[in-house]
C-alpha positions as a Python dict, from the first residue, in 0.01 Angstrom:
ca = {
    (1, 'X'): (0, 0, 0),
    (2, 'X'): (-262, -208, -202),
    (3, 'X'): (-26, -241, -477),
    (4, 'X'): (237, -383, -252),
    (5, 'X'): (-39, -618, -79),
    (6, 'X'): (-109, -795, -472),
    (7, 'X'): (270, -818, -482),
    (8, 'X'): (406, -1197, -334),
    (9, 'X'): (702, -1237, -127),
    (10, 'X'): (830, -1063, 235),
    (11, 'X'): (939, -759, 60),
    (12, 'X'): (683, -624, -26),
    (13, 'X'): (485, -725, 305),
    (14, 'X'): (745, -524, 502),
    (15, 'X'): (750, -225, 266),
    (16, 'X'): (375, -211, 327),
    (17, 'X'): (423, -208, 683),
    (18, 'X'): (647, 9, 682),
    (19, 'X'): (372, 255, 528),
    (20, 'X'): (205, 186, 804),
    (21, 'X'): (398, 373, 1054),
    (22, 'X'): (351, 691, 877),
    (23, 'X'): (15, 634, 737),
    (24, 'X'): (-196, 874, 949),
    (25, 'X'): (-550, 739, 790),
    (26, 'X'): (-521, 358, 683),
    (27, 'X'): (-837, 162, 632),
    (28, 'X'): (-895, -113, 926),
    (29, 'X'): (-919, -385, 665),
    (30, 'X'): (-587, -288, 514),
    (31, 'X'): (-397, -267, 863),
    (32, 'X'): (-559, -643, 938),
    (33, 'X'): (-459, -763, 623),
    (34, 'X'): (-72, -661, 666),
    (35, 'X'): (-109, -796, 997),
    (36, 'X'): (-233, -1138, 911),
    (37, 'X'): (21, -1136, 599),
    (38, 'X'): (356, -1051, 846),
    (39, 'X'): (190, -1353, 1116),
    (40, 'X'): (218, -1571, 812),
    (41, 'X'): (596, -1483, 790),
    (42, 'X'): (717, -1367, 1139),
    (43, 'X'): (868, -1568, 1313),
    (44, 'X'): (974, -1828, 1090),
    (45, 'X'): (903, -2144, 1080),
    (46, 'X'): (1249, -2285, 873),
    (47, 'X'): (1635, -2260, 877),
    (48, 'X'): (1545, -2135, 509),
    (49, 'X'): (1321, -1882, 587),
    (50, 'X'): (1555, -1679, 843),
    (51, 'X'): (1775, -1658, 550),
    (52, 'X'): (1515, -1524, 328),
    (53, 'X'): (1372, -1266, 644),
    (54, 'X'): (1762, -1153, 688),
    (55, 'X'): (1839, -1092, 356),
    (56, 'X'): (1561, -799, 365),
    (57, 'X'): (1791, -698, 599),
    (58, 'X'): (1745, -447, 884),
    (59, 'X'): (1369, -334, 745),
    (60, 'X'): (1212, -721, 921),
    (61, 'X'): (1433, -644, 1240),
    (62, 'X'): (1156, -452, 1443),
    (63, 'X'): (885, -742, 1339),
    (64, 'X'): (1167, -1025, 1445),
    (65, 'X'): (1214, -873, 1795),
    (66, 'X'): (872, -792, 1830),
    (67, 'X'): (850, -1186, 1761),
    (68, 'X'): (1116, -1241, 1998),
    (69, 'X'): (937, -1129, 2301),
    (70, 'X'): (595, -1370, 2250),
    (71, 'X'): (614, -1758, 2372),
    (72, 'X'): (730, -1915, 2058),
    (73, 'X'): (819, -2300, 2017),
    (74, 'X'): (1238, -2363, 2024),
    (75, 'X'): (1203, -2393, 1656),
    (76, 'X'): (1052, -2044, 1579),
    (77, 'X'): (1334, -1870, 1841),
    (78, 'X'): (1597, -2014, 1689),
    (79, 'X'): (1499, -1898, 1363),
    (80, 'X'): (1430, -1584, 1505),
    (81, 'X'): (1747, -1535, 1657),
    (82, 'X'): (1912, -1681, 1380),
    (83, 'X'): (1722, -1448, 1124),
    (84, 'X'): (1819, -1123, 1389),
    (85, 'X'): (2188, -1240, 1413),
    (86, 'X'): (2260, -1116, 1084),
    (87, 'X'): (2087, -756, 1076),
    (88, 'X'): (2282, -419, 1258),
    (89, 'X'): (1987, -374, 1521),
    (90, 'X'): (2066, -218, 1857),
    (91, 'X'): (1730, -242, 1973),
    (92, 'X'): (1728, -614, 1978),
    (93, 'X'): (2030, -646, 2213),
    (94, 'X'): (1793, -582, 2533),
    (95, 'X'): (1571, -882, 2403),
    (96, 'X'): (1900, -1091, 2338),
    (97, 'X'): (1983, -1018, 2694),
    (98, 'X'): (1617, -1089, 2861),
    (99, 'X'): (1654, -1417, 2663),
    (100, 'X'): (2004, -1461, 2734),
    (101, 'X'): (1943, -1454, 3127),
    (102, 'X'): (1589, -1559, 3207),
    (103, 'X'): (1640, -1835, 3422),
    (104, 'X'): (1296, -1907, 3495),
    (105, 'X'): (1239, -2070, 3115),
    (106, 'X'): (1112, -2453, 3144),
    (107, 'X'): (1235, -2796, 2963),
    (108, 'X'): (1339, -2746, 2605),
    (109, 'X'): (1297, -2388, 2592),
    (110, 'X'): (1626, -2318, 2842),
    (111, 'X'): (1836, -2401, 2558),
    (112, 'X'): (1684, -2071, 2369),
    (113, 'X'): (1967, -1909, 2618),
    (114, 'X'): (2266, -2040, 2459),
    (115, 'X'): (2113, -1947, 2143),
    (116, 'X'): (2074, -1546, 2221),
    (117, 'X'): (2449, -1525, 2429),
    (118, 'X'): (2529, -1691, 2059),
    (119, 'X'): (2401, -1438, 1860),
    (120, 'X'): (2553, -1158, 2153),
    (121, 'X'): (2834, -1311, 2053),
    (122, 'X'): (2823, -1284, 1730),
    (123, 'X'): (2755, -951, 1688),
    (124, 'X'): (3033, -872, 1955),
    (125, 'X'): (3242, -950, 1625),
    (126, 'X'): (3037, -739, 1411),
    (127, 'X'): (3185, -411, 1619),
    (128, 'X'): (2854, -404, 1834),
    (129, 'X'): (3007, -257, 2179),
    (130, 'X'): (2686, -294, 2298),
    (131, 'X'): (2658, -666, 2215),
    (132, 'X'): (2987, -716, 2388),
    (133, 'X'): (2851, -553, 2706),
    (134, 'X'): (2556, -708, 2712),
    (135, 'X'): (2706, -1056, 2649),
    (136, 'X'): (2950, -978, 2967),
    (137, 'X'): (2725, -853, 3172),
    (138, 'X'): (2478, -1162, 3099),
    (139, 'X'): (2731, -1477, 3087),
    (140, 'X'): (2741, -1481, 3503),
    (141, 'X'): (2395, -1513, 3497),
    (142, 'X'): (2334, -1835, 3262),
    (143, 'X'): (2217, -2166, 3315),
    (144, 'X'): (2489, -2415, 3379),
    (145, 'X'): (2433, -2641, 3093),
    (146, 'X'): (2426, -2346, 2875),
    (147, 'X'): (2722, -2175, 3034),
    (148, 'X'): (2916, -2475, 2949),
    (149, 'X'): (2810, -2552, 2555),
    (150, 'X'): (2871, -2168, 2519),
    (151, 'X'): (3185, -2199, 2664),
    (152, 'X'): (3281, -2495, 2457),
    (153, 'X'): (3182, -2347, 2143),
    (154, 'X'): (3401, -1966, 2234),
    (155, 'X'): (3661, -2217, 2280),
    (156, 'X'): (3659, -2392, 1977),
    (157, 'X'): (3577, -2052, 1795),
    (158, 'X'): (3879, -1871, 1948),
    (159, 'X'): (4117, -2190, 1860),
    (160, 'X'): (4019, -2197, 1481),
    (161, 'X'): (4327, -2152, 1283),
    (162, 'X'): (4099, -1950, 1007),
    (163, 'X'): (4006, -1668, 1248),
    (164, 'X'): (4149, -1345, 1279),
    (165, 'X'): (4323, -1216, 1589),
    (166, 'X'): (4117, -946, 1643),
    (167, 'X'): (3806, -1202, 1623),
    (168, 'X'): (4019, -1445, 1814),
    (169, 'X'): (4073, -1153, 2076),
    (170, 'X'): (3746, -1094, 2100),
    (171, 'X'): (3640, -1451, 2186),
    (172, 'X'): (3895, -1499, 2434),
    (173, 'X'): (3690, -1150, 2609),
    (174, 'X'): (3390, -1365, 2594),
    (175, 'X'): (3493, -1680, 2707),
    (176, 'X'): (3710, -1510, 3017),
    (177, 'X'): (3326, -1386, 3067),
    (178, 'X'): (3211, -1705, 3198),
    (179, 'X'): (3229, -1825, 3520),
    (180, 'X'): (3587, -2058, 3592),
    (181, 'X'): (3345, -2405, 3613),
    (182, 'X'): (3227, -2375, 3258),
    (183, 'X'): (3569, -2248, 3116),
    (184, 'X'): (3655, -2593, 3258),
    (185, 'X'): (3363, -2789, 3159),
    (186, 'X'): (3202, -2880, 3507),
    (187, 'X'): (2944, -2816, 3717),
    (188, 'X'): (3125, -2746, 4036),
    (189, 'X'): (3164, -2349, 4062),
}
C-alpha cells in the first residue's frame, strides 16, 4: 500500500483502496491518507476526468456510486454519472433509479434526473436487463421537463440512420416508457 501511495495517478489510488477492503490491520494514518487522496479524485470535477475515472474501469465504480449518493453540485453528478455510464456495475442501477425519480430535488439540480434515466438508458443498450427495468419502471415517475428532453433525445436516438435495429428496438421500448404527453412534447397528460 505505501508503495502505491508514492505512485501518482487514480490507479494506483484505487489499487490501494482496494487493499483496503481486505487489509485486516491498516495503520489509521494510511486509511486517512487514501481517503483524502480518492476525495481529491471522486467525484470529478471535469468532462476530462470522468474519462480518465472510467477508463480504470469497473475498480472506481463502488467510489463513483458511493459519490453518487452525497449532495454534489450539477457539475460533479454529471461527471459522475457520466464517469458510471461507461463501467458494467449492477449495483449502481438502484442509485440511477433514486436519482432518476426523486422528485423532491430543487432548481438546477432536477435536471440531474434526465441525466441518470440517460445513463439507464444507456446501459439498457449495453444488455443490462436490469437497466432496462429500472428505466421502465422509473420513466412514469419523472419530472415533466425531464420526461420531455428524455423523450426528445430516445426519439432522435431511435431515428438515427447509424443505429442498429436491435439498439433502435430498444429505444423505441424506452421511449413507449414515457407517459403519451412527453412522447408528444407537451405538458398536458
Amino acid at each position: 500500500v505505501n508503495e502505491l501511495l508514492r505512485r501518482e495517478g487514480p490507479a494506483a489510488i484505487f489499487l490501494a483502496a482496494q487493499c483496503l477492503e481486505t487489509a485486516v490491520k491498516m495503520p489509521l494514518e494510511i486509511r486517512e491518507e487514501i481517503e483524502r487522496r480518492l476525495s481529491e479524485i471522486i467525484p470529478p470535477k471535469t468532462v476530462d476526468d470522468s474519462w480518465k475515472l472510467a477508463d480504470l474501469g469497473v475498480v472506481v465504480a463502488p467510489a463513483l456510486t458511493k459519490a453518487l449518493s452525497e449532495e454534489l453540485n450539477v457539475d460533479k453528478a454529471r461527471n459522475t454519472l457520466l464517469a458510471l455510464a461507461f463501467l458494467d456495475y449492477e449495483p449502481a442501477i438502484s442509485v440511477l433509479a433514486r436519482l432518476a425519480t426523486d422528485s423532491d430535488r430543487s432548481g438546477s439540480l432536477k435536471d440531474i434526473q434526465a441525466s441518470a434515466m440517460l445513463v439507464l438508458a444507456y446501459k439498457s443498450l449495453l444488455s443490462s436487463r436490469l437497466a432496462k427495468a429500472t428505466f421502465i419502471a422509473s420513466a412514469p415517475k419523472m419530472l415533466p421537463g425531464e420526461a420531455i428532453t428524455l423523450a426528445t433525445w430516445l426519439k432522435q436516438r431511435s431515428e438515427a440512420s447509424s443505429i442498429k435495429n436491435r439498439q433502435r428496438a430498444i429505444f423505441q421500448e424506452l421511449l413507449e416508457a414515457l407517459p403519451a404527453w412527453a412522447k408528444k412534447g407537451s405538458r398536458q397528460g
